[in-house]
N, C-alpha and C positions, 0 to 999 in steps of 0.2 A: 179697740177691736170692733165694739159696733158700727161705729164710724164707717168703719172698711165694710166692713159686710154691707152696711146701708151703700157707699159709694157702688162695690160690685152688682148688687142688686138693679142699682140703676142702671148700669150697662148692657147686663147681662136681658135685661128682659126685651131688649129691641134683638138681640140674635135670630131668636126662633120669629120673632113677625117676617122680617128681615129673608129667613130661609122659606118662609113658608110660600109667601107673596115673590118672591123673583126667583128664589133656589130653584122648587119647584117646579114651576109654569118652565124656567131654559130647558131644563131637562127630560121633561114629560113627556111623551109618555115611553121612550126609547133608553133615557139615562144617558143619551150627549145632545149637545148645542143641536139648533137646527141645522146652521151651517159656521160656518170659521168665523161669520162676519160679526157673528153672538159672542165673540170672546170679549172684546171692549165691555158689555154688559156686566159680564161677570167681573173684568177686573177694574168697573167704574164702582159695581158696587162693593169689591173687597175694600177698593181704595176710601167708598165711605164709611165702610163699617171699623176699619182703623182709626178714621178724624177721626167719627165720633167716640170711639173708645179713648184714645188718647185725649180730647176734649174732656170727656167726662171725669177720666184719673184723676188730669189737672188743675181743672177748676175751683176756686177756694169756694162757693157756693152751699151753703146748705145741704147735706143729704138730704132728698127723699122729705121735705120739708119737717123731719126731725128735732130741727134747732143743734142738729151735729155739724161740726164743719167739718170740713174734707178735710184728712191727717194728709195728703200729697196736696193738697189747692198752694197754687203760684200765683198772687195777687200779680206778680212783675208780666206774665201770658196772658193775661185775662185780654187784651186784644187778639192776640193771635190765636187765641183759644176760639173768640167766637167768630172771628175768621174759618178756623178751620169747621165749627159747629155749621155754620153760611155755606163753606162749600160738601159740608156731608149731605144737607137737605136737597139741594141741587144735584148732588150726585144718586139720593136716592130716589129723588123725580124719574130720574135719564133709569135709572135702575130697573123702575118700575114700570117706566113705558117700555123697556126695552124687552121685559117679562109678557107685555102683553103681546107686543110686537111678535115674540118669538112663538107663542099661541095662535097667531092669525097666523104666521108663514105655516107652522104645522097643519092648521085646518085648512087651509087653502090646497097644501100639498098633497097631504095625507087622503087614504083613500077611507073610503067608509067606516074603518072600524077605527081608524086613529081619526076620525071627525067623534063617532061616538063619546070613545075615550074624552078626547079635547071638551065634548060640551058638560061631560059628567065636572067637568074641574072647576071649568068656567061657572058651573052654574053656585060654586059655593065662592068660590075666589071672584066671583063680579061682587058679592055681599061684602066680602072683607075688602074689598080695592074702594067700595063707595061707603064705607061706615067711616072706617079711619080716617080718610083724608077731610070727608066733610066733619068729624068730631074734632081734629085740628084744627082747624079755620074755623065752626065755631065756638073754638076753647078762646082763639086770641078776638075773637067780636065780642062775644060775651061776657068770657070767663065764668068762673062755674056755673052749671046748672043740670038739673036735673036730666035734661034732652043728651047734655054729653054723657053722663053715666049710662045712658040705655046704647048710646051710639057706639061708645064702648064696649058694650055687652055684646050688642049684638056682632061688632067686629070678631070680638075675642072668641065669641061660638063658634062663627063661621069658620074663623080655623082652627077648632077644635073638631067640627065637621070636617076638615079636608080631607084627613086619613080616611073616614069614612066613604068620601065620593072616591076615593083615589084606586080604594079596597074595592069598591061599587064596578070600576075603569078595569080594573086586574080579574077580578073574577066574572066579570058578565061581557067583557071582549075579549078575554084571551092575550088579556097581555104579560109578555114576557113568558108565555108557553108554561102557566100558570101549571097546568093539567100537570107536563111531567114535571116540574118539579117537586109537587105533591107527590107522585107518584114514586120518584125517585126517592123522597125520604122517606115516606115509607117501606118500601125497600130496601132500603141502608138501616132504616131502626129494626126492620124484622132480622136482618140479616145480623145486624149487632146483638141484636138480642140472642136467638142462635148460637 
């Protein structure tokens, strides 16, 4: 059983980076695609967050460096495994550019207040798009050091910050017609109460 826990742990904690960094930014600040042509984005990155969860199930590999081995690990996959792990990274490249992409066609588009919104996003999701990827690259020059645990820190802040900028986008442009909705549940709880 800790085995399993230690294995889900390790999958589970790329989800929310994953939604925060490309979920997000396709959606924002409207809650659809900028246009149709943003569907590929979304279903390049569902398709890597499958590999990589199915990679991970599979792999007979150490938990979470533990010294637990994977109760599902298939020494007989372990090729195809990091085949599929090879095309997750690649996918969540295409993923992630495609998140930013979909950020420029909005500010480009977008009239002044969805320019506001868009830079309030940007301005914490530029922090997480350049920690992580340069704490990657140099995890495999290096390997450990001091410089990746701050790079990591400061990643994991930055979207811990995003609710914040996003809350920041909602309440100070008016998005999504914030006002009645507030207004509206208060309303509905006065009237419930009543």
């Amino acid at each position: 059983v800790p085995a399993m826990a230690l294995v889900l742990t390790d999958i589970l904690y790329v989800y929310p980076i994953v939604i925060a960094l490309v979920g997000v930014p396709l959606v924002f600040p409207d809650g659809h695609l900028p246009s149709s042509r943003f569907r590929w984005v979304a279903w390049t990155t569902v398709a890597a967050m499958a590999a990589t969860t199915i990679a991970a199930l599979l792999h007979p590999a150490e938990t979470g460096g533990s010294g637990l081995e994977n109760p599902l690990g298939r020494a007989d996959l372990v090729p195809l495994l990091d085949a599929l792990n090879s095309v997750a990274s690649l996918s969540a490249i295409v993923g992630f550019g495609g998140a930013a992409a979909a950020l420029w066609v909005r500010f480009r588009r977008g009239g002044p207040i969805v320019r506001e919104q868009v830079k309030w996003l940007l301005a914490v999701a530029s922090v997480a798009a350049i920690a992580f990827p340069l704490a990657f690259v140099l995890a495999f020059a290096l390997g450990p050091a001091p410089l990746l645990d701050l790079l990591f820190f400061v990643g994991f802040l930055s979207l811990l910050a995003l609710p914040l900028a996003i809350g920041v986008a909602i309440l100070r442009y008016r998005l999504y017609e914030i006002d009645r909705v507030v207004s509206r549940t208060v309303a509905y709880a006065l009237l419930t109460g009543v």
